[in-house]
LOLOBA-329823 format. One record per residue (C-alpha): residue in three letters; x, z negated, y. Coordinates in steps of 0.2 Angstrom, whole numbers, plus 2048, in hexadecimal, padded with zeros to 3 digits. Last residue first. Layout:
// LOLOBA-329823
+------+-----+-----+-----+
| code |  c1 |  c3 |  c2 |
+------+-----+-----+-----+
|  Ala |   X |   Z |   Y |
...
+------+-----+-----+-----+
//
This chain:
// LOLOBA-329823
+------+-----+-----+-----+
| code |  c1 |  c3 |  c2 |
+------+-----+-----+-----+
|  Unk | 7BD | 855 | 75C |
|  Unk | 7B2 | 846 | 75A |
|  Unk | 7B0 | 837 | 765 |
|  Unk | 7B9 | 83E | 777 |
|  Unk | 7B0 | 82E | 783 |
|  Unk | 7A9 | 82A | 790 |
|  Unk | 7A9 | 82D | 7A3 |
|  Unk | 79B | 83B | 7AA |
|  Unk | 799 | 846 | 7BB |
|  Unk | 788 | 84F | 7B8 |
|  Unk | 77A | 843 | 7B7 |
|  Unk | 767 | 844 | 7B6 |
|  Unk | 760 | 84A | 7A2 |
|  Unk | 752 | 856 | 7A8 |
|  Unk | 740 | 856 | 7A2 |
|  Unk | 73C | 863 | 7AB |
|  Unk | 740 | 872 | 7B2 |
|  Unk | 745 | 872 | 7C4 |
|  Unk | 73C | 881 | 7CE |
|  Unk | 73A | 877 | 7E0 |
|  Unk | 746 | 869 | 7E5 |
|  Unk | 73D | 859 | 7EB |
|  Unk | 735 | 853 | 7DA |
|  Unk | 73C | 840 | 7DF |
|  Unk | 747 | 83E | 7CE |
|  Unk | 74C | 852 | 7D2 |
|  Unk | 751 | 84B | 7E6 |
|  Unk | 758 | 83A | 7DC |
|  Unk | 762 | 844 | 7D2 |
|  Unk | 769 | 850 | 7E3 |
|  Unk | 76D | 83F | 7EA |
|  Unk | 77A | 83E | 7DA |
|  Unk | 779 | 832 | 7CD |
|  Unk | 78B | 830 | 7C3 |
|  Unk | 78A | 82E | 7AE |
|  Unk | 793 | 821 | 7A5 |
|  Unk | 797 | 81E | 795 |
|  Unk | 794 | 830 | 790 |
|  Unk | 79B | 833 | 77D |
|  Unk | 7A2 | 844 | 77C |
|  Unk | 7A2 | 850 | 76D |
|  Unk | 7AF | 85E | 76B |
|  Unk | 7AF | 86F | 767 |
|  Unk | 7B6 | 87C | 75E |
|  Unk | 7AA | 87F | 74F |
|  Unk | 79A | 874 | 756 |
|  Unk | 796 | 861 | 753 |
|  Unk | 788 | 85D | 750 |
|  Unk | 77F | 855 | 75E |
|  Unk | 777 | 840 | 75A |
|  Unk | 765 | 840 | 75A |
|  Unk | 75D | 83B | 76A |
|  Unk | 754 | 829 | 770 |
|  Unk | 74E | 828 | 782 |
|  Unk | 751 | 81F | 791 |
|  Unk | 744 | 821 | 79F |
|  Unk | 749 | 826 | 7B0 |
|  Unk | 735 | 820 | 7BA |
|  Unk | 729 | 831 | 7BD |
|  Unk | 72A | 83B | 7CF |
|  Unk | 72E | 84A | 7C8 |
|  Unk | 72E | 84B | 7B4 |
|  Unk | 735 | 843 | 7A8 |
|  Unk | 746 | 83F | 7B0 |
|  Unk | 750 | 83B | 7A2 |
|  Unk | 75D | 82C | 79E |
|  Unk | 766 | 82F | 78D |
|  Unk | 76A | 824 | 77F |
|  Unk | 771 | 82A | 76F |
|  Unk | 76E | 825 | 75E |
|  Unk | 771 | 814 | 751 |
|  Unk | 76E | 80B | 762 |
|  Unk | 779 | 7FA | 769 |
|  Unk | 76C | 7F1 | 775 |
|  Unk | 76D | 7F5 | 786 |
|  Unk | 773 | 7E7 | 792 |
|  Unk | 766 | 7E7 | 7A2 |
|  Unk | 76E | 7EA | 7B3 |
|  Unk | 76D | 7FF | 7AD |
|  Unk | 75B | 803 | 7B1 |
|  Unk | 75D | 7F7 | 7C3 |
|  Unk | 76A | 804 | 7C9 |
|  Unk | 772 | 801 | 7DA |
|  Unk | 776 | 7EF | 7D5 |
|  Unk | 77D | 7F4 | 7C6 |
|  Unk | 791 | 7F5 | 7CA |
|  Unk | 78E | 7E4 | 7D1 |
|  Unk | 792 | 7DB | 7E0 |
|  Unk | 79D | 7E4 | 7E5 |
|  Unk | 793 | 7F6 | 7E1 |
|  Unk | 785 | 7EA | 7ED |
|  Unk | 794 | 7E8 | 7FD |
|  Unk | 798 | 7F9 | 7FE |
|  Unk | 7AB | 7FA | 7F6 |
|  Unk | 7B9 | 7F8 | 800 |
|  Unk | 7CA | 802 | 803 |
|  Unk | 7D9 | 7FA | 803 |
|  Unk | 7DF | 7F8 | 817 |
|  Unk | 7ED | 7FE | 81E |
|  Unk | 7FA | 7F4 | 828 |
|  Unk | 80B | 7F6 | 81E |
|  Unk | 807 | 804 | 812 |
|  Unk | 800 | 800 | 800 |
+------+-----+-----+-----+
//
């Protein structure tokens, strides 16, 4: 760190707690046999979390476990039903960290 700047600070509720912005995920999920994923079922509706069989695996590819996905304004404009011509349901998230499982 250079003489007389500043580390950079977080806003005060990602301080408080990594969840505070998403009340879904403040609750401990229980450990599932298949995957979890958060879908928009349609505008307007609540994020549910649903149940989906495990992908097999294709010749030359790999399989990645999403930990944790990042929501984007442009999620809570398709969560809202503000953007026209969106096919739904639809799985929110586009910048993911997890986990290479199977190669």
């Amino acid at each position: 760190m250079m003489r007389g700047s500043r580390s950079p600070t977080l806003p005060f509720a990602l301080r408080s707690s990594p969840f505070a912005l998403c009340p879904l995920l403040s609750a401990p999920l229980p450990f599932a046999s298949v995957p979890l994923i958060a879908v928009i079922p349609q505008p307007n509706a609540s994020v549910e979390l649903r149940e989906v069989p495990s992908p097999a695996l294709e010749e030359n590819s790999a399989l990645f476990e999403v930990e944790l996905s990042e929501v984007c304004g442009t999620d809570v404009y398709l969560q809202r039903g503000l953007l026209e011509g969106v096919p739904y349901p639809l799985i929110p998230g586009h910048v993911s960290v997890g986990r290479l499982s199977k190669i």
